[in-house]
N, CA, C and O atoms as a DFTB+ gen file, in Angstrom:
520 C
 N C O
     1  1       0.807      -1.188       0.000
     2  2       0.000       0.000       0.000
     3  2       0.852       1.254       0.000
     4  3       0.790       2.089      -0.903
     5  1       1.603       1.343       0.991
     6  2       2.799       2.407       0.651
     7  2       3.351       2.623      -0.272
     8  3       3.687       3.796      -0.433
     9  1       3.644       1.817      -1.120
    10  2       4.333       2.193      -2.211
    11  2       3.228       2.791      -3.439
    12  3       3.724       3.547      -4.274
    13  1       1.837       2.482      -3.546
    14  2       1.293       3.522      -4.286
    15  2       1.548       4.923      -4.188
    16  3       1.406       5.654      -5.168
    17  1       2.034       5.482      -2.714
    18  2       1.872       6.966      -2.557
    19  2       3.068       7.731      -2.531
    20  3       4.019       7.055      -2.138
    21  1       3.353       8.907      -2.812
    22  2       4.357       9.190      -2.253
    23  2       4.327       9.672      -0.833
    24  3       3.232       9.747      -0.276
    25  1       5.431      10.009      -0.186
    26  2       5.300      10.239       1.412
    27  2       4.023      11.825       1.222
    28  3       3.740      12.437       0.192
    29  1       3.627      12.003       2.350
    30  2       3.070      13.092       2.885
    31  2       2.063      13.098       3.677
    32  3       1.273      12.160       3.786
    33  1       2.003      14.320       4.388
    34  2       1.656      14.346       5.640
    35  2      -0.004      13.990       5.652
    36  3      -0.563      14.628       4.759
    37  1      -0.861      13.211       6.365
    38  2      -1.891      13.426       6.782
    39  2      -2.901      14.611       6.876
    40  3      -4.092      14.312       6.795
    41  1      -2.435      16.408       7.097
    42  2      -2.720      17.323       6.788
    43  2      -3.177      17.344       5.564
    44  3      -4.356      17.255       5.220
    45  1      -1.775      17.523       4.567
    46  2      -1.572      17.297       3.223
    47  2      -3.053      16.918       2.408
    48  3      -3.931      17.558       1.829
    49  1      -2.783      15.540       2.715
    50  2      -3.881      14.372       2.052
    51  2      -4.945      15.657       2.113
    52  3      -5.017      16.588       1.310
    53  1      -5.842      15.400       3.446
    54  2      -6.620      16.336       3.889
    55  2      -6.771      17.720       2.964
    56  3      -7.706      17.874       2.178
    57  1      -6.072      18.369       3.103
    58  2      -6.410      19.833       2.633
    59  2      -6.261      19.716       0.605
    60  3      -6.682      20.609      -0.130
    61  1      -5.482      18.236       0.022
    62  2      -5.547      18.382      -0.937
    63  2      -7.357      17.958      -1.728
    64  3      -7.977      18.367      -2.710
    65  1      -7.638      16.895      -0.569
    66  2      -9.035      16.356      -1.150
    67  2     -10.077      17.720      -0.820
    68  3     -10.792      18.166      -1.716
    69  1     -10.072      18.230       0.364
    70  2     -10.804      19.382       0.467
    71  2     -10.292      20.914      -0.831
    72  3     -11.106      21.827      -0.969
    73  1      -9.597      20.933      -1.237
    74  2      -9.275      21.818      -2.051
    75  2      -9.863      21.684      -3.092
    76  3     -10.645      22.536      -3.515
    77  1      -9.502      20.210      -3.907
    78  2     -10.437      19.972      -5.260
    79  2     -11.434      19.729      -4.940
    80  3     -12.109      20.145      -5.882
    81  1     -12.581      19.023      -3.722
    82  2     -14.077      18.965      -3.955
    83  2     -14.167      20.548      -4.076
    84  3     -15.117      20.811      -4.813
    85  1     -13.518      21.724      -3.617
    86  2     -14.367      23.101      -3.496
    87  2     -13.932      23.059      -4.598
    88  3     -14.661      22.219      -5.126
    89  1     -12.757      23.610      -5.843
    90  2     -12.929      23.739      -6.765
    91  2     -13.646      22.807      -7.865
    92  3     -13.601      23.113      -9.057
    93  1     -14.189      21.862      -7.488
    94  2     -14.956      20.700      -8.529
    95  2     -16.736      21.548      -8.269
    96  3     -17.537      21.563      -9.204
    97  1     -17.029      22.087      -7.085
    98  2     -18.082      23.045      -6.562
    99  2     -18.383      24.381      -7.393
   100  3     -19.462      24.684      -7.902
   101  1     -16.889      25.297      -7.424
   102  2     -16.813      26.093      -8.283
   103  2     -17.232      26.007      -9.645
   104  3     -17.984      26.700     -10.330
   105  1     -16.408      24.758      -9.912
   106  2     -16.557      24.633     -11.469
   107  2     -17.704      23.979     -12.090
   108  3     -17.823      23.999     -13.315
   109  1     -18.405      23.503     -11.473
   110  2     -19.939      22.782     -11.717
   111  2     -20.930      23.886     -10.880
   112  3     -22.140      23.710     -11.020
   113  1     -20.476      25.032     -10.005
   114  2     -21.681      25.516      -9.627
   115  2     -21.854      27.066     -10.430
   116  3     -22.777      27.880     -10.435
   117  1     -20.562      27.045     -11.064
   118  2     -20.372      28.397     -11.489
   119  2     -21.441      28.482     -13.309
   120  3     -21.745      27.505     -13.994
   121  1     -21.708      29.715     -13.560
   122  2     -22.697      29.955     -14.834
   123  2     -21.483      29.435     -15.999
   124  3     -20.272      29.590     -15.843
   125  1     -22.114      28.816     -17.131
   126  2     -21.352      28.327     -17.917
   127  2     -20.375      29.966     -18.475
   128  3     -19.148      30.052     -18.436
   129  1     -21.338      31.111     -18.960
   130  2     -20.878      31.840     -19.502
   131  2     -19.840      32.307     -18.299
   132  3     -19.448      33.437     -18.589
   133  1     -19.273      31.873     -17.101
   134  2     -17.803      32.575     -16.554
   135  2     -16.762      31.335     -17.256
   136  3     -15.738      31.250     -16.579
   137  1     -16.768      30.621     -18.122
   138  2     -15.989      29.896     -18.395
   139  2     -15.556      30.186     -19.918
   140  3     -14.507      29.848     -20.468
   141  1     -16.577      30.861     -20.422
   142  2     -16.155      31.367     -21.752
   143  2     -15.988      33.075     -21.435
   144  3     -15.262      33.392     -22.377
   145  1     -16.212      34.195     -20.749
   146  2     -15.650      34.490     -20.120
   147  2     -13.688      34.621     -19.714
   148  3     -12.855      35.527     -19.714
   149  1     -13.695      33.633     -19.516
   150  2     -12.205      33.146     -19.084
   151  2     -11.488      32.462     -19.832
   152  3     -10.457      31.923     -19.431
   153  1     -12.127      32.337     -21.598
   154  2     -11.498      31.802     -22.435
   155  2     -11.576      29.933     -22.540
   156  3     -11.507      29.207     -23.532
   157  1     -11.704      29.675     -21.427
   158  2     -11.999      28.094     -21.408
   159  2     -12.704      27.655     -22.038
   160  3     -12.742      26.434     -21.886
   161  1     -13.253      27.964     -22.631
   162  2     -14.403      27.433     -23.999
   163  2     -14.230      26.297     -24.413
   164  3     -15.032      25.363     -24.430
   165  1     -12.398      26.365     -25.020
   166  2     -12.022      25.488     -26.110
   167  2     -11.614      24.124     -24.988
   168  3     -11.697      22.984     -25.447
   169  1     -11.260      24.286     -23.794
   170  2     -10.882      22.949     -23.340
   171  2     -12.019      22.642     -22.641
   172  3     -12.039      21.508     -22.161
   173  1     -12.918      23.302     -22.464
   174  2     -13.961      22.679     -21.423
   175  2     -15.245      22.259     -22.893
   176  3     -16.370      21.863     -22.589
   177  1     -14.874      22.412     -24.248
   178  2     -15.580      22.100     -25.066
   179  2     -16.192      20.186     -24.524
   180  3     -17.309      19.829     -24.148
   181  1     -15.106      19.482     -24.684
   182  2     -15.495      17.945     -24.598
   183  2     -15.771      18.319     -22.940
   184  3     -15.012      19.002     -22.253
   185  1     -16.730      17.850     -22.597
   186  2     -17.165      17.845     -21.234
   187  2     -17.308      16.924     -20.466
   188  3     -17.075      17.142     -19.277
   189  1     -17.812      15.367     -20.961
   190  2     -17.874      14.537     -20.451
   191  2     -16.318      13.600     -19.669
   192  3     -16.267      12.995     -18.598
   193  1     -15.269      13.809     -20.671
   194  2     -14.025      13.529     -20.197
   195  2     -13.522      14.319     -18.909
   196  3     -13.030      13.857     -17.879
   197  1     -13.800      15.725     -19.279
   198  2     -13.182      16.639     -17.821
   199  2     -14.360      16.097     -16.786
   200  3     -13.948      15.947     -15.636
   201  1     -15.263      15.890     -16.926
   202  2     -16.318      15.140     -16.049
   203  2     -15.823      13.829     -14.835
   204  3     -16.038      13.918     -13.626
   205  1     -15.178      12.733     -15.474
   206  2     -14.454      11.597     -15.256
   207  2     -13.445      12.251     -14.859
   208  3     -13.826      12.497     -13.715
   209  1     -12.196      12.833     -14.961
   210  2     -10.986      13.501     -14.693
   211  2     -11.480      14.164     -13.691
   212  3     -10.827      13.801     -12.712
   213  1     -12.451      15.118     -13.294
   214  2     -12.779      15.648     -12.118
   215  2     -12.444      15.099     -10.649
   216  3     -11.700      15.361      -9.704
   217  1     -13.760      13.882     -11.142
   218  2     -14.381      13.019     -10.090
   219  2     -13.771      11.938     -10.130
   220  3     -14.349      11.196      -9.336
   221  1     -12.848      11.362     -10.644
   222  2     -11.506       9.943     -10.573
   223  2     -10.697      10.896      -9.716
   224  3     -10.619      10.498      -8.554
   225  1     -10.100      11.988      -9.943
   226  2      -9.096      12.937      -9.133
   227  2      -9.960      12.856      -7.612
   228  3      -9.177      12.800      -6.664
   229  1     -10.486      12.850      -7.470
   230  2     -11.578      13.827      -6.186
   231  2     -11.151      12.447      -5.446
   232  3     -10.438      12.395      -4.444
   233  1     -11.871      11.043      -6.309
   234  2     -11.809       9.584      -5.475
   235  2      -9.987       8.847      -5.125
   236  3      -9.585       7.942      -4.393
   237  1      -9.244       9.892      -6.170
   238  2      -8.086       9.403      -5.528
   239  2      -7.517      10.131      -4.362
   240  3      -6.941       9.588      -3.420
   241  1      -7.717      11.340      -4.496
   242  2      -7.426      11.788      -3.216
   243  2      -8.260      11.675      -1.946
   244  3      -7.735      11.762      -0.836
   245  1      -9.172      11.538      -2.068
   246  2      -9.553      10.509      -0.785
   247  2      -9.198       9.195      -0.550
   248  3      -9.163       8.640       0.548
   249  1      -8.953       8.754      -1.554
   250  2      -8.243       7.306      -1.181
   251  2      -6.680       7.559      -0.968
   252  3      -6.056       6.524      -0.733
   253  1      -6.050       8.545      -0.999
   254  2      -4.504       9.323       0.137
   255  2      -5.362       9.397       1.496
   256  3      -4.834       8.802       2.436
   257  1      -6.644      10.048       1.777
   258  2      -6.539      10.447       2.846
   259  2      -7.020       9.337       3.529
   260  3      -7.175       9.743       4.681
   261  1      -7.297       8.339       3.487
   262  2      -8.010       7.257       3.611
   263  2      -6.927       5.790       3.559
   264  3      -7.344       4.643       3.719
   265  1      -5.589       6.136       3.317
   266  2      -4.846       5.140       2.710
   267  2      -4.442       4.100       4.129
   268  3      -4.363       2.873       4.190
   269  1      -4.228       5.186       5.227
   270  2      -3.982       4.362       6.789
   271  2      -4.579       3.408       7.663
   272  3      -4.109       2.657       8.518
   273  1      -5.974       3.668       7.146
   274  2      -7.373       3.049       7.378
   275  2      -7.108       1.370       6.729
   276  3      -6.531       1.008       5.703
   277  1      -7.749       0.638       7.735
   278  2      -7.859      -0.786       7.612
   279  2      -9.435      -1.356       7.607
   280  3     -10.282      -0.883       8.365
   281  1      -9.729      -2.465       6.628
   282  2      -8.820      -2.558       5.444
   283  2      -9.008      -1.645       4.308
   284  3     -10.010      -0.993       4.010
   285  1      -8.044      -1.704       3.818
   286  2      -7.745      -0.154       2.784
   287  2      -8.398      -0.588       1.777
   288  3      -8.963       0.322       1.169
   289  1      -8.653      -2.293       1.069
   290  2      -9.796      -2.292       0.059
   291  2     -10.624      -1.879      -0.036
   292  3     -10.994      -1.424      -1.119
   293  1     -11.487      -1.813       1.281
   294  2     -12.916      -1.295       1.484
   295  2     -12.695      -0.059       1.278
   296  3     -13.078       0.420       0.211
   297  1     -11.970       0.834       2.323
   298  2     -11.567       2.072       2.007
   299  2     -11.476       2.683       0.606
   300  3     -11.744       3.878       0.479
   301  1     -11.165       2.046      -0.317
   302  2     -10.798       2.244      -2.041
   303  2     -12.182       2.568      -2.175
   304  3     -12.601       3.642      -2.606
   305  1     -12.926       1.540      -1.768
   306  2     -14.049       1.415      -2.425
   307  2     -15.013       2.445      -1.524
   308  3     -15.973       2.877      -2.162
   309  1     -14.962       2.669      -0.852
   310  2     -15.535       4.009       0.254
   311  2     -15.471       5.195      -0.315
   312  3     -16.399       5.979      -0.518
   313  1     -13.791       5.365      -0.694
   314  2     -13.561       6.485      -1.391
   315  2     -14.367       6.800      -2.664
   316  3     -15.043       7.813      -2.840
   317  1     -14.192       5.762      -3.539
   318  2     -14.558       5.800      -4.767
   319  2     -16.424       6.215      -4.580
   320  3     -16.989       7.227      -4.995
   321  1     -16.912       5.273      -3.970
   322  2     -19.004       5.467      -3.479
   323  2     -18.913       6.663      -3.344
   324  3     -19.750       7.200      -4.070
   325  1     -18.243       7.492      -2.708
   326  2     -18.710       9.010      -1.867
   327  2     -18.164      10.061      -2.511
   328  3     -18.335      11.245      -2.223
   329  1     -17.362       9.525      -3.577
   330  2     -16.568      11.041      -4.937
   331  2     -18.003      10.447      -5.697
   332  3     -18.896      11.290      -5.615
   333  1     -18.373       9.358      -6.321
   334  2     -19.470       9.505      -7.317
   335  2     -20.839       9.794      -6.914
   336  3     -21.808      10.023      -7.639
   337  1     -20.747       9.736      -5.258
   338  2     -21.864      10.088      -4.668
   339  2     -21.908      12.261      -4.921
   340  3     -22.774      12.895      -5.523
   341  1     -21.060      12.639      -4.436
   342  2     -20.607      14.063      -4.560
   343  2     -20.920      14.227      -6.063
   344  3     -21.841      15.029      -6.221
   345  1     -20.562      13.846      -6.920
   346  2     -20.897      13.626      -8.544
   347  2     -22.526      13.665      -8.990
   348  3     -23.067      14.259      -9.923
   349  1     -22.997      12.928      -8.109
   350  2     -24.768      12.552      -7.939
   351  2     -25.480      14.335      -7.727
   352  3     -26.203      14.978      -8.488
   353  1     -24.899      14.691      -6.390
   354  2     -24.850      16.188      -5.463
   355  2     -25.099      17.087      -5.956
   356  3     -26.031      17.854      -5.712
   357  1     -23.871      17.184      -7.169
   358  2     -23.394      17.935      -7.842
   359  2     -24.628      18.487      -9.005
   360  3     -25.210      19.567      -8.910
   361  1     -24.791      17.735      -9.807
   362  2     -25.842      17.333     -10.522
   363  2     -27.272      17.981     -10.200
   364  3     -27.974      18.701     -10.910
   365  1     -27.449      17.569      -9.095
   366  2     -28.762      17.792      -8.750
   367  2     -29.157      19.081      -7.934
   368  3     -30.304      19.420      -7.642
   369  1     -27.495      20.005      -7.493
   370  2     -27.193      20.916      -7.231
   371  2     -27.531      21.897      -8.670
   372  3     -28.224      22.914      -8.710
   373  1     -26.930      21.345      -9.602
   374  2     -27.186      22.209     -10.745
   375  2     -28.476      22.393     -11.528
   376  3     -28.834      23.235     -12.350
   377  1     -29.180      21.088     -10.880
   378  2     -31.022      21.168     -11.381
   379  2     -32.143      21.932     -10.527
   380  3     -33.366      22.034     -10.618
   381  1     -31.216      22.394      -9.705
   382  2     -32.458      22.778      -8.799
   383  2     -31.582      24.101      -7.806
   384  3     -32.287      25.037      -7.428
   385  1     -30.402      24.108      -7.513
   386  2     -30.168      25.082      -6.883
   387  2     -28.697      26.244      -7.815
   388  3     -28.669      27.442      -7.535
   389  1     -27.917      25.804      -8.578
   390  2     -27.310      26.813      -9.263
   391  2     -27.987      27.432     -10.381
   392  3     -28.822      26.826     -11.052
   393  1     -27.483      29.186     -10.688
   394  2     -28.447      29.400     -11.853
   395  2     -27.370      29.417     -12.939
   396  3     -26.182      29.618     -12.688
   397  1     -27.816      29.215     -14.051
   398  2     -26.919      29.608     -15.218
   399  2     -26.248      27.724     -15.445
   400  3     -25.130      27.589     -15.943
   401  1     -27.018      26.532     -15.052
   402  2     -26.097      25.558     -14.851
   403  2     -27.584      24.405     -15.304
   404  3     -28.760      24.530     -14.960
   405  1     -27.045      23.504     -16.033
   406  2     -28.236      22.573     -16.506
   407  2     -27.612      21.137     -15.906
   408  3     -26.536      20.586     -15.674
   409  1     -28.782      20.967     -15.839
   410  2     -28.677      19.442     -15.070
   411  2     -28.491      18.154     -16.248
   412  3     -29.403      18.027     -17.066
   413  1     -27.318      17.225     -16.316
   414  2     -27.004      16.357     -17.508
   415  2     -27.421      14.816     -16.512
   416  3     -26.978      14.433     -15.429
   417  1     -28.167      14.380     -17.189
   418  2     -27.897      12.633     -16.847
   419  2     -26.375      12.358     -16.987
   420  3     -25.599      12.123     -16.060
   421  1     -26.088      12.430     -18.312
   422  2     -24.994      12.003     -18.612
   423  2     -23.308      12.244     -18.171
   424  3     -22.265      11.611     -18.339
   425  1     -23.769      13.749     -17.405
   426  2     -22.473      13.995     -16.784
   427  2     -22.369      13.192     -15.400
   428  3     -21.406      12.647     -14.860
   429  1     -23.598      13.308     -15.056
   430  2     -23.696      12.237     -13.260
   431  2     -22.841      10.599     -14.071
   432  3     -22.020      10.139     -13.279
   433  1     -22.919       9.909     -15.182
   434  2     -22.587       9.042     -15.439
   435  2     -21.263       8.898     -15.862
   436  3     -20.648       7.841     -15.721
   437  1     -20.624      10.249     -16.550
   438  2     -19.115      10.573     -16.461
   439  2     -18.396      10.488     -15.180
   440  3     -17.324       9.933     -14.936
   441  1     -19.356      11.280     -14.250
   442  2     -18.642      11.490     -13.123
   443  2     -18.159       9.792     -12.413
   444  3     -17.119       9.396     -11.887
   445  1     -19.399       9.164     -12.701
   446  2     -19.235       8.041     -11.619
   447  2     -18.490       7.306     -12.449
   448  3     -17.924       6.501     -11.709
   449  1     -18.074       7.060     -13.820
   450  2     -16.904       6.557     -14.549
   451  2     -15.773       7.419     -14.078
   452  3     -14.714       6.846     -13.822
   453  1     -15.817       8.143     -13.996
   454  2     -14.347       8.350     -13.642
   455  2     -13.762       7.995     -12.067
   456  3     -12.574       7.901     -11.758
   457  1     -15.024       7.816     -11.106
   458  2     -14.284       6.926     -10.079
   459  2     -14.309       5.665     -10.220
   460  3     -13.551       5.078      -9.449
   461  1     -15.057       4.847     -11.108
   462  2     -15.061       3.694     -11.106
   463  2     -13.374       3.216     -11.726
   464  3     -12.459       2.800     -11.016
   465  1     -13.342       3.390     -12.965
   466  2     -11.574       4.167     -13.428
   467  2     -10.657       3.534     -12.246
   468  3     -10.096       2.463     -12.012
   469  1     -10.842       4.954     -11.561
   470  2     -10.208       4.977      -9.957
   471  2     -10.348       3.525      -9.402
   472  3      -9.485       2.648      -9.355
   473  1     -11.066       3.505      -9.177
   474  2     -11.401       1.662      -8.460
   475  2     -11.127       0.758      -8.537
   476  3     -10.890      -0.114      -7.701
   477  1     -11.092       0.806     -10.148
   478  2     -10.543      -0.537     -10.866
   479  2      -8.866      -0.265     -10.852
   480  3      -7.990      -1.129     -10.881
   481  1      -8.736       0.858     -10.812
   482  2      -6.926       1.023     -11.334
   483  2      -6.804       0.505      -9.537
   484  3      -5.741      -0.112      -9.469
   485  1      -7.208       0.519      -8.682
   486  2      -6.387       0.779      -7.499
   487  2      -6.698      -0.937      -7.239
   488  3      -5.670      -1.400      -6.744
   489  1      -7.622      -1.893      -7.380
   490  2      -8.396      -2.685      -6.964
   491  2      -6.722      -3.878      -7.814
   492  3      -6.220      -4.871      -7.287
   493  1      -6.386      -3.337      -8.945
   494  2      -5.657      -3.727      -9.820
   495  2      -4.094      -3.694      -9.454
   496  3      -3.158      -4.415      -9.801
   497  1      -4.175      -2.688      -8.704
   498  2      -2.572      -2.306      -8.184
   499  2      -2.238      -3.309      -6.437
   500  3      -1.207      -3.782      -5.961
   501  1      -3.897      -3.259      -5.870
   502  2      -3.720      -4.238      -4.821
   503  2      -3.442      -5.766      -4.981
   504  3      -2.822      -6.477      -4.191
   505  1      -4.126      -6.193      -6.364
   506  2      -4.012      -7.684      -6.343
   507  2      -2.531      -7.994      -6.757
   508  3      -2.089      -9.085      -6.395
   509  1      -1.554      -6.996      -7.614
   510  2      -0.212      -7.354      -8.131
   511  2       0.511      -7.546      -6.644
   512  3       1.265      -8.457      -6.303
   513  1       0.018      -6.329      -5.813
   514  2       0.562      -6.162      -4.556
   515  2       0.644      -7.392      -3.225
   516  3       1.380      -7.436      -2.240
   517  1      -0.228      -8.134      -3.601
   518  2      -0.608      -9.372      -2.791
   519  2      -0.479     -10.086      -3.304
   520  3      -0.719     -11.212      -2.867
């Protein structure tokens, strides 16, 4: 298990998973037009990929902050339920409580591919490991 990570502190872990859920907040709660705005147009064009890349990022860094925790399989898989759960949130945040922001089936289904991704890559790195 150690050797997936590099060293760092417990803080660390912490303030890195809390950093990207708020900016994953920002960037799904914010009006599309501040993103063109800011020129992002052209990379936030394909959406469904930055979707998965979001929310796989979000489930790996909870699975750092989560890595000490026994057993750490379950934990993987803890991590991974509660980034695509936040993904679910997110979504339904944008159907009913952000303005300027449309609610996608299909991005809730990016999102939860991209922790699943996560799951399988880590689920994959434990069995070589054992």
């Amino acid at each position: 298990m150690n050797k997936l990570f590099r060293k760092s502190s417990q803080l660390q872990n912490n303030a890195y998973a809390i950093a990207w859920a708020l900016f994953i907040l920002f960037a799904c709660g914010a009006p599309s037009s501040t993103f063109e705005e800011l020129q992002f147009k052209d990379i936030l064009s394909q959406d469904k990929p930055i979707h998965a890349i979001l929310f796989g990022t979000q489930a790996y860094l909870l699975i750092r902050v989560l890595k000490n925790r026994k057993p750490f399989a379950k934990m993987i898989s803890y991590a991974c339920l509660l980034s695509a759960t936040y993904g679910v949130l997110i979504e339904l945040l944008q159907k009913f409580y952000f303005t300027g922001r449309a609610y996608d089936y299909f991005d809730m289904l990016a999102n939860t591919l991209g922790c699943l991704i996560v799951w399988i890559w880590f689920q994959r790195k434990l069995a070589i490991q054992n």
